[in-house]
BANU-534417 format. One record per residue (C-alpha): residue in three letters; chain; x, y, z. Coordinates in Angstrom, 2 decimals. Each point is the difference from the previous one (the first is absolute). Last residue first. Layout:
BEGIN
+------+-------+---------+---------+---------+
! senu ! dovex !      px !      py !      pz !
+------+-------+---------+---------+---------+
!  ALA !     A !       X !       Y !       Z !
...
+------+-------+---------+---------+---------+
//
This chain:
BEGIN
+------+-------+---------+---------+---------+
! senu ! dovex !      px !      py !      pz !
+------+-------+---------+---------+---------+
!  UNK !     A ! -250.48 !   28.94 !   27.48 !
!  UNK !     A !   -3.11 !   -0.63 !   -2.55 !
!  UNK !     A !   -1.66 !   -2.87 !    0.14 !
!  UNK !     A !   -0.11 !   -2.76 !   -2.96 !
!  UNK !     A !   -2.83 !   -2.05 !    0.11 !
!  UNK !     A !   -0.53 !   -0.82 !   -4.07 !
!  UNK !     A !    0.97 !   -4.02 !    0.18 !
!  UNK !     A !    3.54 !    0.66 !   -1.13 !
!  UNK !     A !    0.21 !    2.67 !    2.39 !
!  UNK !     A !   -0.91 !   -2.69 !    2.57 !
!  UNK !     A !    2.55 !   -2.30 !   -1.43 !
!  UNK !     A !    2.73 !    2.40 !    0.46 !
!  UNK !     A !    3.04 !   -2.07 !   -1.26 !
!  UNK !     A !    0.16 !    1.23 !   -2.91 !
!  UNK !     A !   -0.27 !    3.33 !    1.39 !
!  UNK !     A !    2.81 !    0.05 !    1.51 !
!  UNK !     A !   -0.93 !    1.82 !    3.15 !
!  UNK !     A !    2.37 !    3.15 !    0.78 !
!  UNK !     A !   -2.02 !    2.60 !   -2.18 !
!  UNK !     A !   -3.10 !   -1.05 !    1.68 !
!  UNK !     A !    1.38 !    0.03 !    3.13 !
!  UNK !     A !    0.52 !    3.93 !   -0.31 !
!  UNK !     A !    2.54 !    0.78 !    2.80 !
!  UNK !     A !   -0.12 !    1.65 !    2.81 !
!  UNK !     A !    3.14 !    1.25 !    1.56 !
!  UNK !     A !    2.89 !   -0.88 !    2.33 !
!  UNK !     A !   -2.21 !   -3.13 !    1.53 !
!  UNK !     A !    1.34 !   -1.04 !    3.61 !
!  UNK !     A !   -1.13 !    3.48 !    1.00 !
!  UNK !     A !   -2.71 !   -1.40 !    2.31 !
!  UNK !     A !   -2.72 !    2.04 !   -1.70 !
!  UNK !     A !    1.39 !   -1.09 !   -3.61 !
!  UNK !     A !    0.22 !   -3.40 !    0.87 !
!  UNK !     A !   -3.51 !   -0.11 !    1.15 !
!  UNK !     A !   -1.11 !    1.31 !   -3.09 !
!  UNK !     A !    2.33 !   -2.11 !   -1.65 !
!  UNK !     A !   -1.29 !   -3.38 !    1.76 !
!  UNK !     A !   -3.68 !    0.70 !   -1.08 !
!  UNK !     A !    1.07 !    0.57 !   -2.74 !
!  UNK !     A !    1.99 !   -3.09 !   -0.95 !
!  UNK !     A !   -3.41 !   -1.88 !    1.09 !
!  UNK !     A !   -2.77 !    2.14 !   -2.39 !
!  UNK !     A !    2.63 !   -0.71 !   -2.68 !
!  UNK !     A !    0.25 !   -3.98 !    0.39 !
!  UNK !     A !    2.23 !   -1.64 !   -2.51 !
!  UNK !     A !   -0.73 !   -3.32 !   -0.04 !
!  UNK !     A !    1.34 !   -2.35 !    2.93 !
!  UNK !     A !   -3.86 !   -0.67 !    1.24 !
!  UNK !     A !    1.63 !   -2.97 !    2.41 !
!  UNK !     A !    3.63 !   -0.72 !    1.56 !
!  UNK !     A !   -1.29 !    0.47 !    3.42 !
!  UNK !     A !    1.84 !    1.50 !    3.50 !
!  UNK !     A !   -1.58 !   -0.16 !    2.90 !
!  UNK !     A !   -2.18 !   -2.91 !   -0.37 !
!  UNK !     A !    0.03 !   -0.79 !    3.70 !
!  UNK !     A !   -2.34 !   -3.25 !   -0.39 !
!  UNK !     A !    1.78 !   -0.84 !   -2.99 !
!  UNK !     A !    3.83 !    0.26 !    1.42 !
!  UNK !     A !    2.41 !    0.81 !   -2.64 !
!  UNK !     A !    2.23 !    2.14 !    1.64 !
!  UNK !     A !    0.15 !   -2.24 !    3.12 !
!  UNK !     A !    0.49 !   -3.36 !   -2.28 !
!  UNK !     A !    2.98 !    1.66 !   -1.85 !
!  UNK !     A !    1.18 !    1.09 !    3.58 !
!  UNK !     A !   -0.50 !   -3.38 !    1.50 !
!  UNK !     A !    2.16 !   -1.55 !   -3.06 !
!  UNK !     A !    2.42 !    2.91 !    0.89 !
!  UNK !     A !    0.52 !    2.80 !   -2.79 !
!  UNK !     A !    4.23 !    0.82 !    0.32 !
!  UNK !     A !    0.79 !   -2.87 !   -2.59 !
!  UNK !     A !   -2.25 !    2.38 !   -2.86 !
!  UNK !     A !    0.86 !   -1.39 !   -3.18 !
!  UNK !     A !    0.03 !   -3.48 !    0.48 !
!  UNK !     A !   -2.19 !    0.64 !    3.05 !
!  UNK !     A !   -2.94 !    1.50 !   -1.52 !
!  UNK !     A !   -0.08 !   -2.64 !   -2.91 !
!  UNK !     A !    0.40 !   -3.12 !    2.66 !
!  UNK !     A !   -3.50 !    2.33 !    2.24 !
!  UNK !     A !   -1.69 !   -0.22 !   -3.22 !
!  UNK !     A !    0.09 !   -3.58 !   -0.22 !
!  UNK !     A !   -1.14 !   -0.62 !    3.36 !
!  UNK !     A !   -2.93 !    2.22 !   -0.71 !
!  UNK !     A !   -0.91 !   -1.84 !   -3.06 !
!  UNK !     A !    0.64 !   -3.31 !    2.07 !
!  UNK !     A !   -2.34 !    1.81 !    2.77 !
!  UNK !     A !   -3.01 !    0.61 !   -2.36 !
!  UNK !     A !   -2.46 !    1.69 !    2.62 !
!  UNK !     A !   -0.49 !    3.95 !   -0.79 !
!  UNK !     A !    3.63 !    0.76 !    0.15 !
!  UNK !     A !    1.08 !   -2.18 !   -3.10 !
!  UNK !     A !   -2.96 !    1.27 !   -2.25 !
!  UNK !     A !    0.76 !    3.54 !    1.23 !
!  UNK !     A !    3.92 !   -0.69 !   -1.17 !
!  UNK !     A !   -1.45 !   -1.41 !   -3.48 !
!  UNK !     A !   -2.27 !    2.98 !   -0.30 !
!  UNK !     A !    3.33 !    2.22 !    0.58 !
!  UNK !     A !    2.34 !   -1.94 !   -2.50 !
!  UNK !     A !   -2.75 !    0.24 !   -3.25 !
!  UNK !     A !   -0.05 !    3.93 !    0.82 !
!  UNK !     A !    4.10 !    0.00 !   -0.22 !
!  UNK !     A !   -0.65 !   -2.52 !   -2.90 !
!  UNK !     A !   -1.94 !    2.60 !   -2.10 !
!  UNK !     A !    2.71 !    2.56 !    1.51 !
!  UNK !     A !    2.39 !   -1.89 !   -2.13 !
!  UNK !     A !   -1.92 !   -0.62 !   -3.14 !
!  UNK !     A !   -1.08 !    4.01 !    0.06 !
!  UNK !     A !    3.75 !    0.69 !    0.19 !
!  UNK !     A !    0.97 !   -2.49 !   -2.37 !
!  UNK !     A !   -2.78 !    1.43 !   -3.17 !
!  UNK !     A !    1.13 !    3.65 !    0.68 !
!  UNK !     A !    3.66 !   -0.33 !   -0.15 !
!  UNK !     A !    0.60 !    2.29 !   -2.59 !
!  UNK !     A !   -1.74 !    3.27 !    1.23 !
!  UNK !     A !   -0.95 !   -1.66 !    3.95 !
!  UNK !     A !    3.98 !   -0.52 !    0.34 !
!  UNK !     A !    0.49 !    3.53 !   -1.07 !
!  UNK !     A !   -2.25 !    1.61 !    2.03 !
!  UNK !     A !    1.06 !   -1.85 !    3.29 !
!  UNK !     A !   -2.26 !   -2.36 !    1.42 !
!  UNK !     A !   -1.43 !    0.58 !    4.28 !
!  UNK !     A !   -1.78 !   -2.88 !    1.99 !
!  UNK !     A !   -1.80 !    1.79 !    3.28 !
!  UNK !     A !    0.80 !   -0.68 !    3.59 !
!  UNK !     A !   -3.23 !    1.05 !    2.33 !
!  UNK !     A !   -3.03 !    0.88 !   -1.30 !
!  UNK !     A !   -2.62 !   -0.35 !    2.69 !
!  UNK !     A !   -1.72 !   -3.41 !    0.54 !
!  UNK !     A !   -3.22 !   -1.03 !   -2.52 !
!  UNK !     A !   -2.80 !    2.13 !    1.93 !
!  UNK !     A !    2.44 !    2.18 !    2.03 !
!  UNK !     A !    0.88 !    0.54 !    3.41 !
!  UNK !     A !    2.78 !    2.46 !   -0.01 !
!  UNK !     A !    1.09 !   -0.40 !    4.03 !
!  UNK !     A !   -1.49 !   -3.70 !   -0.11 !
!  UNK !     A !    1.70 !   -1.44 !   -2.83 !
!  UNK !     A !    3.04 !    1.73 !    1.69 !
!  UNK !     A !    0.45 !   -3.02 !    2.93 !
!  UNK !     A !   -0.17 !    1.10 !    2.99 !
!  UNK !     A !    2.03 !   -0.40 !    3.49 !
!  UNK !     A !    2.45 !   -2.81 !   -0.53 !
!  UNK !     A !    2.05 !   -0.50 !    2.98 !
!  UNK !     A !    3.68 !    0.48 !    0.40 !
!  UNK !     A !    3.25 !   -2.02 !    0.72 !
!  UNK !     A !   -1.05 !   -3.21 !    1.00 !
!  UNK !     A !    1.26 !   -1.80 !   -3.36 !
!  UNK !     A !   -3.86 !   -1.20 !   -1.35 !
!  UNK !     A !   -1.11 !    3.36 !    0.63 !
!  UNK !     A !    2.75 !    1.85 !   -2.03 !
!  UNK !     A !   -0.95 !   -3.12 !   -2.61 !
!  UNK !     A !   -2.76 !    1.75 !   -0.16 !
!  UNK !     A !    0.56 !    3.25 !   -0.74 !
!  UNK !     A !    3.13 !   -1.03 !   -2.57 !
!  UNK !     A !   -2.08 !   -2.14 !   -2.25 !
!  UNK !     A !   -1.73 !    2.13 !   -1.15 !
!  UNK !     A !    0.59 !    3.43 !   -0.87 !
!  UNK !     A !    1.25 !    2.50 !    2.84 !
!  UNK !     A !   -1.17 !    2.75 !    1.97 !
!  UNK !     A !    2.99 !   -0.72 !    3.09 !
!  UNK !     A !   -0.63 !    0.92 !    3.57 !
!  UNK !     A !    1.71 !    2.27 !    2.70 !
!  UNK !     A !   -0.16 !    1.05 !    3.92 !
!  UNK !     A !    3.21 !    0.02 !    1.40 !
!  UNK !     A !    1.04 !   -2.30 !    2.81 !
!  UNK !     A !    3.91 !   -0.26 !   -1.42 !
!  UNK !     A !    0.04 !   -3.73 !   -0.13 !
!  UNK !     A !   -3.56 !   -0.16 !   -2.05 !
!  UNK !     A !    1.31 !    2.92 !   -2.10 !
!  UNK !     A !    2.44 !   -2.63 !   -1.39 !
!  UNK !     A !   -2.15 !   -3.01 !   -0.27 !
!  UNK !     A !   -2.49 !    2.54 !   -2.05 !
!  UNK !     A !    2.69 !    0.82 !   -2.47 !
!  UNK !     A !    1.53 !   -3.09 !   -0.26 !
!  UNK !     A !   -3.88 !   -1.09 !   -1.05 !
!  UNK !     A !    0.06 !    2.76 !   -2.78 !
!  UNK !     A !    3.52 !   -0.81 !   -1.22 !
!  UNK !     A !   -1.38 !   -2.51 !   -2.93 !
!  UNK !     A !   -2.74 !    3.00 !   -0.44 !
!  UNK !     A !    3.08 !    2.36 !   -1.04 !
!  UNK !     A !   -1.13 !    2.91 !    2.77 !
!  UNK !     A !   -0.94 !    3.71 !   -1.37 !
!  UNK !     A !   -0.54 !    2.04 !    2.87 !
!  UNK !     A !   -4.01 !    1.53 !    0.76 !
!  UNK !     A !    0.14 !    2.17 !    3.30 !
!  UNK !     A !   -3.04 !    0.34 !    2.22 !
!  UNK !     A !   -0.61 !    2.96 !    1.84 !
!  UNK !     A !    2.40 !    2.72 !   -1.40 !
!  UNK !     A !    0.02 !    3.28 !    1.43 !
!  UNK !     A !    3.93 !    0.15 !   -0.16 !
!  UNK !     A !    0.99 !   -0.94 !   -2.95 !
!  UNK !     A !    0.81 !   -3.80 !   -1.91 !
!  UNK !     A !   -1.16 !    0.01 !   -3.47 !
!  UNK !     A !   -3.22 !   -2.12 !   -0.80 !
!  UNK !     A !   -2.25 !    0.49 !    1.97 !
!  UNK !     A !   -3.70 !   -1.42 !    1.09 !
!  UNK !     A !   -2.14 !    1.91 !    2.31 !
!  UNK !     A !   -2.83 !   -1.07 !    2.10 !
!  UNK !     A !   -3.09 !    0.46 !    0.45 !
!  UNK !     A !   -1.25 !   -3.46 !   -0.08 !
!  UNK !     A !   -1.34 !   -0.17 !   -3.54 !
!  UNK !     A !    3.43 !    1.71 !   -0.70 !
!  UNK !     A !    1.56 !   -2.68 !    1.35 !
!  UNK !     A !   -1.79 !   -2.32 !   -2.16 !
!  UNK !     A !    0.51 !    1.96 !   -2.89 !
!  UNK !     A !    3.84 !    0.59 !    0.12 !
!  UNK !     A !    0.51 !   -3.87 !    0.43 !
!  UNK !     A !   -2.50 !   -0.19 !   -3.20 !
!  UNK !     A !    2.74 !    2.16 !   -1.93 !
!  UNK !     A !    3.20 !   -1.11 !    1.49 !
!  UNK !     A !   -0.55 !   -3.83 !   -0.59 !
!  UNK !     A !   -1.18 !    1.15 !   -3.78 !
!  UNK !     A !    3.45 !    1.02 !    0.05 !
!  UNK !     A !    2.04 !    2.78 !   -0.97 !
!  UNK !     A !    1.69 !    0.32 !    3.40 !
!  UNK !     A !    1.77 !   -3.43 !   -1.12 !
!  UNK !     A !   -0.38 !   -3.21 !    2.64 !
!  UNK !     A !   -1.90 !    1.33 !    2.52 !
!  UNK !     A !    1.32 !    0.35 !    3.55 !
!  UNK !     A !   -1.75 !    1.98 !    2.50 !
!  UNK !     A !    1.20 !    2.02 !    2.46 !
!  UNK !     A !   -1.40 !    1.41 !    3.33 !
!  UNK !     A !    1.31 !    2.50 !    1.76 !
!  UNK !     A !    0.23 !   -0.48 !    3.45 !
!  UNK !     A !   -0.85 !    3.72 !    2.32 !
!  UNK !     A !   -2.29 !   -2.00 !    2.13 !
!  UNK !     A !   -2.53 !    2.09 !   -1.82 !
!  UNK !     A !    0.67 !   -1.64 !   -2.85 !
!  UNK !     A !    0.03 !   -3.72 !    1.70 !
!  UNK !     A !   -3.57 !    0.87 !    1.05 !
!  UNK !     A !   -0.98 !    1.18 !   -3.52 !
!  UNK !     A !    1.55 !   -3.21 !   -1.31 !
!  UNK !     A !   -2.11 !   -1.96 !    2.56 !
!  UNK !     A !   -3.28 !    1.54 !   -1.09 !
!  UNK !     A !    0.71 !   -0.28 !   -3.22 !
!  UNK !     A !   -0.05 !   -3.96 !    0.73 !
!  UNK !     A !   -3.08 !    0.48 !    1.63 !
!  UNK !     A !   -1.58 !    1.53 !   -2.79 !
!  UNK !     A !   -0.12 !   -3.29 !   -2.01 !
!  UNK !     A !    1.10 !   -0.68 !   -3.56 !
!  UNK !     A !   -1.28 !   -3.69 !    0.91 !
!  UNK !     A !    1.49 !   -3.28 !    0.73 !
!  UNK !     A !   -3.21 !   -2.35 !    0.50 !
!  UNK !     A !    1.04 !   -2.01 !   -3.18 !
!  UNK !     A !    3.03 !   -0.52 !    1.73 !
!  UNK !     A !   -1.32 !   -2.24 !    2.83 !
!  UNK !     A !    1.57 !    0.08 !    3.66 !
!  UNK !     A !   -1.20 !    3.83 !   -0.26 !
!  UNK !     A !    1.89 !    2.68 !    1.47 !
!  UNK !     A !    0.48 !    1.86 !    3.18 !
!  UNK !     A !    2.18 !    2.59 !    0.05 !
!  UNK !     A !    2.61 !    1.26 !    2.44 !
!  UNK !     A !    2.36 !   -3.08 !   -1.07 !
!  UNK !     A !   -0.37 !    0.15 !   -3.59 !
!  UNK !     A !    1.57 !    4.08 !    0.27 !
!  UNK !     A !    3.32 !   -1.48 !    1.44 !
!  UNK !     A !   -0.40 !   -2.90 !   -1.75 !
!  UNK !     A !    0.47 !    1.53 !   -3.29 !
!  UNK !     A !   -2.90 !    0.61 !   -1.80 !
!  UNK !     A !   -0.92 !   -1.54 !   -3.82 !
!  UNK !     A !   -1.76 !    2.15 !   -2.60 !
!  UNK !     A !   -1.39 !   -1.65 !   -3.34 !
!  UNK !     A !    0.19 !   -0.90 !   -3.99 !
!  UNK !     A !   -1.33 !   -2.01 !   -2.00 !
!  UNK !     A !   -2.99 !    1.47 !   -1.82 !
!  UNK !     A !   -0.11 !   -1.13 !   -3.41 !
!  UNK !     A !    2.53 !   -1.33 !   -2.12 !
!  UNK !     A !    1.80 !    0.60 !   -3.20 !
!  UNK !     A !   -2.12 !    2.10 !   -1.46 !
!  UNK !     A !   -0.16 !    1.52 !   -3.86 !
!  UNK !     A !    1.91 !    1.35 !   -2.97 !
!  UNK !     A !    1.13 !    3.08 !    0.92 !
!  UNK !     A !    2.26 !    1.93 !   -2.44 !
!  UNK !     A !    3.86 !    1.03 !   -0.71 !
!  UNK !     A !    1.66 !    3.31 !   -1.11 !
!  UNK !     A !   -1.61 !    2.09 !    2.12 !
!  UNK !     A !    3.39 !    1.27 !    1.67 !
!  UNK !     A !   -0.47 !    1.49 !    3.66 !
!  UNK !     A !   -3.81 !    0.41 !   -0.55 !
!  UNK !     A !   -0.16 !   -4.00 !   -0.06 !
!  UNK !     A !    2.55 !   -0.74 !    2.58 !
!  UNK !     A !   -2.09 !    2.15 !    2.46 !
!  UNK !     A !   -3.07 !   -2.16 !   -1.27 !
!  UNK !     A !    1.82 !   -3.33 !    0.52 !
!  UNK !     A !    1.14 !    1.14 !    3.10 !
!  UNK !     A !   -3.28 !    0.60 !    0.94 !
!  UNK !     A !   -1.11 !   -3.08 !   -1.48 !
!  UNK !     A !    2.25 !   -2.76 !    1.66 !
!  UNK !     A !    2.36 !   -1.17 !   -2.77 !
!  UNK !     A !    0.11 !   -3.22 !   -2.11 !
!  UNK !     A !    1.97 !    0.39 !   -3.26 !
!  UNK !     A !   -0.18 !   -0.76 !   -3.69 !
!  UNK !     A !    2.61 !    0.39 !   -3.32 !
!  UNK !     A !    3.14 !    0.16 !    2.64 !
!  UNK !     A !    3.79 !    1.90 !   -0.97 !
!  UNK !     A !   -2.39 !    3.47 !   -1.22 !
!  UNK !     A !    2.09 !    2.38 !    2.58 !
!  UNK !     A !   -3.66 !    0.63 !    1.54 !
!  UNK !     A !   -0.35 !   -3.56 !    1.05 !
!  UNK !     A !    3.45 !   -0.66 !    1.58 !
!  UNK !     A !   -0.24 !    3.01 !    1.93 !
!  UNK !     A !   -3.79 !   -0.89 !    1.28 !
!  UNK !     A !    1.25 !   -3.77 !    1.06 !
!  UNK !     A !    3.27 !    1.40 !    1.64 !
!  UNK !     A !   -2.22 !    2.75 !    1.82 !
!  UNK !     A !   -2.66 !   -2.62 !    1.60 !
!  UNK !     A !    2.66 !   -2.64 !    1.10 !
!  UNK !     A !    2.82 !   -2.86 !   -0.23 !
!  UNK !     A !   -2.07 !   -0.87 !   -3.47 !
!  UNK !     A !   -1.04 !   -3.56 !   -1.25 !
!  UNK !     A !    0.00 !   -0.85 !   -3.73 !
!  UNK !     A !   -2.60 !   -1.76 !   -1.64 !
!  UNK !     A !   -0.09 !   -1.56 !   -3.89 !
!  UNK !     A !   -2.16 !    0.04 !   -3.12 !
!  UNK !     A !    1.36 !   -1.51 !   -3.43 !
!  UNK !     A !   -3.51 !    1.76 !   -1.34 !
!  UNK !     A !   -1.63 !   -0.86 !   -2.78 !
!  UNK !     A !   -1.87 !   -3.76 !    0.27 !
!  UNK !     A !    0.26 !   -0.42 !    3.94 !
!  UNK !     A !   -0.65 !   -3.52 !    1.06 !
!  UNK !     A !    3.73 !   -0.30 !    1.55 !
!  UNK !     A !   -0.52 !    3.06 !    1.99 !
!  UNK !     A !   -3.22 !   -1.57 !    1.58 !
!  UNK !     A !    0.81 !   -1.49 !    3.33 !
!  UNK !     A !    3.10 !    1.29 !    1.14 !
!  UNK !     A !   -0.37 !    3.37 !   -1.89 !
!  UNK !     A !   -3.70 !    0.75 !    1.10 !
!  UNK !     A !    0.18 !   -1.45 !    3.84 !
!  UNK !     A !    2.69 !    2.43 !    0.09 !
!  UNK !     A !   -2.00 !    3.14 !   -1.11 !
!  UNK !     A !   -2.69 !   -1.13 !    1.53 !
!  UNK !     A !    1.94 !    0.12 !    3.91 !
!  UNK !     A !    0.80 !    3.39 !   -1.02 !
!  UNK !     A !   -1.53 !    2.40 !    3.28 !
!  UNK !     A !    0.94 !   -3.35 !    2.39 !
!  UNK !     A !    3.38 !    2.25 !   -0.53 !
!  UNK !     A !    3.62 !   -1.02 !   -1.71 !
!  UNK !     A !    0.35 !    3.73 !   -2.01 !
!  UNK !     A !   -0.79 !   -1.11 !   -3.04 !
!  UNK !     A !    1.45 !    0.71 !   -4.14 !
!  UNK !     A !   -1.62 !   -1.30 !   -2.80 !
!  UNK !     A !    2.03 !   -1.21 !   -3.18 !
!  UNK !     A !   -1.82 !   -0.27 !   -3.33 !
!  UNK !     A !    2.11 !   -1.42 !   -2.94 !
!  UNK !     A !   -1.59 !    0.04 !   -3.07 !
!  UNK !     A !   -0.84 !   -3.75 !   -1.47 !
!  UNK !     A !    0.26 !   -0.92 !   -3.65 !
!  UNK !     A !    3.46 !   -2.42 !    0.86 !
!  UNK !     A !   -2.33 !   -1.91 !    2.34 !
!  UNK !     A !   -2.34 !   -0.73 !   -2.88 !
!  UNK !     A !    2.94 !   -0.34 !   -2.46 !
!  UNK !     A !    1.52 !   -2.89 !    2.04 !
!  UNK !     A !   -3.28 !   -1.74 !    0.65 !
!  UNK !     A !   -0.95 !   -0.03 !   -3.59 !
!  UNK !     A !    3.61 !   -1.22 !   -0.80 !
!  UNK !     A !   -0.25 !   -2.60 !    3.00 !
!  UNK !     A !   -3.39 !   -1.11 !   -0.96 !
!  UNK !     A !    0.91 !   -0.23 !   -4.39 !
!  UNK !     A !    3.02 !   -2.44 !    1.45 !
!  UNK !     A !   -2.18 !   -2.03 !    2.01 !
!  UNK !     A !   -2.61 !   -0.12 !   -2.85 !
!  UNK !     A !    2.90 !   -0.83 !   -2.32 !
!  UNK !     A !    1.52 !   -2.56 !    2.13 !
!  UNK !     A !   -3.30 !   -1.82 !    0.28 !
!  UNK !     A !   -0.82 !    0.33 !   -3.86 !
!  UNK !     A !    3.42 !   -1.78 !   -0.61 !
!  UNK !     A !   -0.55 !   -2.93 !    2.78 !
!  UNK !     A !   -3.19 !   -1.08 !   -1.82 !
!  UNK !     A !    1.75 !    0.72 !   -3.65 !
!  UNK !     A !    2.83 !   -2.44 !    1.35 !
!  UNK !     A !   -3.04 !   -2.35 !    1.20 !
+------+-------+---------+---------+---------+
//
């Protein structure tokens, strides 16, 4: 019996040291967010896997906004971060000292109207049927030549918001800028998404003619609040196979030279996250329930309906799917970048993929920038 007991204790014991050293082995990997449907996988990742992770001591940490995410970043205090791709790629030729590692989301982003544009047009009872019409154009031009400028917020001028905004009114003849002066059409103005709907409320009392380009949830839950109308959703302004490239999942040098093993681990259960959210959205509702607890723990502001808006299966307008790094995407959203002047320069995306994480180099497809 007493030897019983003894080889009990001792395989407890042997546990907790094993245990102990195992945690004690891992690197620490902190991520840092700004609180957008864009990094839903990146919470689903640390509240349901963290604890499963073999190398990294990975953790989140929310950002106020775009420029305190990309200053924190490039002073080194953050091994990963999750930043839309042009300002990822202005970042990039700013100080190269960090490398892209793959996709956070695709799609998931849109324009919502005021109500003083909703009201002269005519939209859809069912959001699948909101297209990047030319009637909306139409009413901008009007309000134009009724001597109303028309603004627009998105929420950093270095956005992928900016960029397909700039295409779709560009598709419709009109012109997209970024500085105020006196022959502008349409003005672009930088708007904290959290603010976006105070923004709209706002210009709703004063009769002028605005609308946000914002990630989800903020468009819809404009709906939802009476204070604008969702007129298209960006999947169908770049209409691509998979979803355009939207926010992409950035390492710094140094944490990829002697952290290697952690950061793979942790955007391995970034990936992991995103089928489990599709899984949810696609008919599980538990899994969906349970995704909308980890939202809210770390995201309060998210509404259960806007959780459920976001990730709507018949809408599918954003999708956490094909997260690999995706060349042919990023430049299609540079070149763009580069017309609209969202993107300072070009830059060669080979140079800024880690190529570790470039399974289709890896498999002998590498294109050139």
């Amino acid at each position: 019996m007493q030897l019983r007991i003894g080889m009990i204790v001792g395989f407890i014991l042997f546990c907790f040291v094993f245990s102990t050293q195992l945690h004690a082995e891992r690197v620490k990997v902190n991520a840092i967010y700004v609180p957008l449907a864009d990094h839903y996988a990146a919470i689903v990742a640390f509240e349901k896997y963290a604890e499963q992770i073999k190398y990294a001591d990975f953790s989140i940490q929310q950002m106020k906004n775009w420029d305190l995410l990309k200053t924190k970043f490039l002073e080194g205090n953050t091994e990963i971060a999750f930043a839309m791709a042009p300002l990822a790629l202005n970042m990039f030729t700013e100080s190269p000292i960090f490398k892209w590692i793959g996709l956070m989301h695709r799609d998931g982003n849109g324009l919502a109207i005021n109500n003083v544009l909703a009201n002269q047009l005519e939209l859809p009872d069912n959001h699948n049927e909101r297209k990047p019409s030319h009637d909306l154009a139409q009413i901008v031009k009007s309000e134009i030549n009724a001597n109303q400028r028309v603004l627009i917020g998105v929420p950093h001028l270095q956005s992928s918001h900016a960029v397909i905004l700039f295409h779709y009114l560009k598709n419709n003849n009109l012109l997209l800028s970024f500085k105020p002066n006196f022959n502008d059409q349409v003005l672009a103005i930088a708007v904290n998404p959290a603010q976006s709907l105070n923004f709209l409320r706002g210009n709703n009392n004063l009769n002028r003619p605005v609308a946000i380009e914002q990630s989800l949830p903020w468009i819809d839950v404009a709906e939802s609040q009476n204070v604008g109308k969702v007129a298209w959703y960006s999947k169908d302004v770049l209409n691509t196979q998979n979803g355009h490239v939207e926010c992409i999942a950035l390492a710094t040098n140094i944490a990829l030279e002697t952290k290697s093993k952690a950061i793979k681990e942790v955007f391995s259960m970034i990936k992991k996250a995103g089928k489990y959210i599709e899984e949810a959205r696609n008919g599980d509702p538990e899994k969906l329930n349970e995704i909308i607890k980890m939202v809210q723990k770390h995201i309060p502001a998210h509404t259960t309906e806007a959780i459920r808006l976001s990730l709507d299966p018949t809408l599918r307008v954003i999708n956490y799917e094909h997260l690999d790094i995706d060349k042919p995407g990023l430049k299609l959203m540079m070149n763009l970048g580069l017309e609209s002047g969202t993107i300072t320069s070009p830059v060669n995306i080979n140079n800024f993929a880690a190529k570790e994480f470039d399974t289709l180099s890896v498999a002998g497809n590498d294109e050139d920038n």
